[in-house]
C-alpha atoms as one frame of an Amber mdcrd trajectory, in Angstrom:
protein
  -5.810  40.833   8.497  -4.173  40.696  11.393  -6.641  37.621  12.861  -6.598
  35.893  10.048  -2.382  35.425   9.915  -3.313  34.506  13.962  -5.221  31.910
  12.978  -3.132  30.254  10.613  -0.069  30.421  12.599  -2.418  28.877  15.536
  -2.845  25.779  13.556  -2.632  22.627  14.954  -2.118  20.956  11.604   1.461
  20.226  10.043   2.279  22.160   7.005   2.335  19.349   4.511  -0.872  17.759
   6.170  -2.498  14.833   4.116  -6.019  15.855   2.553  -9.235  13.096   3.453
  -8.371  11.735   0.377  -5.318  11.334   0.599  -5.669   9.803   3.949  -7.847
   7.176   3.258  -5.784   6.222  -0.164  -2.863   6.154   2.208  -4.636   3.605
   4.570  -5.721   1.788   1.271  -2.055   1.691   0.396  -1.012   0.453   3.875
  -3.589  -2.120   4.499  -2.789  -4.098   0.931   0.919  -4.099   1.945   0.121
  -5.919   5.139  -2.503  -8.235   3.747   0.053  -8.805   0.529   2.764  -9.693
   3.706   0.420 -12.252   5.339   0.125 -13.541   1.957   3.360 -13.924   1.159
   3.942 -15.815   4.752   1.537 -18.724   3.613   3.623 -19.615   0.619   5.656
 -22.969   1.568   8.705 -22.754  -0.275  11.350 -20.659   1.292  13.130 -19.313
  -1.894   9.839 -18.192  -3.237   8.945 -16.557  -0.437  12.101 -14.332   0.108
  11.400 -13.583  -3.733   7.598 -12.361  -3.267   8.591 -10.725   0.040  11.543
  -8.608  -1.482   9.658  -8.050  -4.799   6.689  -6.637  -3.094   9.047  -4.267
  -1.053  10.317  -3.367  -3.505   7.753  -2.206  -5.538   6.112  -0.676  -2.477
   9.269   1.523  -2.018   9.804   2.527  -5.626   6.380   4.022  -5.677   6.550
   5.321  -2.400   6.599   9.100  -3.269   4.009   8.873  -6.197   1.359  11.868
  -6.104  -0.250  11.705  -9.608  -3.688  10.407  -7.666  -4.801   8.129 -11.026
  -1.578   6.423 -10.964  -1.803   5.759  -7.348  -5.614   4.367  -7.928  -3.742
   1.955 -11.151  -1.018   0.342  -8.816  -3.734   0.034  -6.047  -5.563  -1.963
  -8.626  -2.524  -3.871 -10.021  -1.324  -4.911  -6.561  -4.715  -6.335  -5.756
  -4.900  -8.131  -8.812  -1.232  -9.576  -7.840  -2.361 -10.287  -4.212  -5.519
 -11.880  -5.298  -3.580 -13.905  -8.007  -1.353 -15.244  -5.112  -4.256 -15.803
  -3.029  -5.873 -18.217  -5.553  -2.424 -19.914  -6.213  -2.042 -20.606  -2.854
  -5.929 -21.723  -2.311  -4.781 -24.414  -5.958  -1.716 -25.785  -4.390  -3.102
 -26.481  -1.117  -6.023 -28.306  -2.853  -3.729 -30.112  -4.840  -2.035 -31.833
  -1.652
């Protein structure tokens, strides 16, 4: 018994460590904020842009401490479906110039 409380005090790992999963989800999360960022940089009218940029923070930070792991995977979806909705706005108004 005596090894075994040894061991886990020996640890390297914090405490409140993140699980593979939720690694990789966190990563997930992280990579469609910057790519929904670069978007947002692309669109040409200045008012709009402060308006994407701050709703998209905004969002971002309100669901920053979600842990339910299906509700996590449903915004994941609905902010690509926003990102790629903004993506194919942009690609229509700069074919329309």
């Amino acid at each position: 018994m005596f090894a075994t409380i040894h061991i886990m005090a020996s640890s390297r790992l914090p405490a409140a460590a993140l699980t593979l999963k939720q690694f990789i989800q966190r990563q997930k999360v992280l990579s469609l904020y910057r790519n929904m960022m670069r978007t947002i940089r692309q669109v040409p009218d200045e008012g709009d842009r402060k308006y994407l940029r701050d709703w998209a923070r905004d969002e971002f930070k309100r669901n920053k401490n979600s842990t339910n792991q299906d509700a996590i995977r449903m915004m994941i979806t609905q902010a690509n479906m926003h990102h790629d909705e903004l993506q194919s706005s942009l690609a229509l108004a700069n074919v329309k110039k």
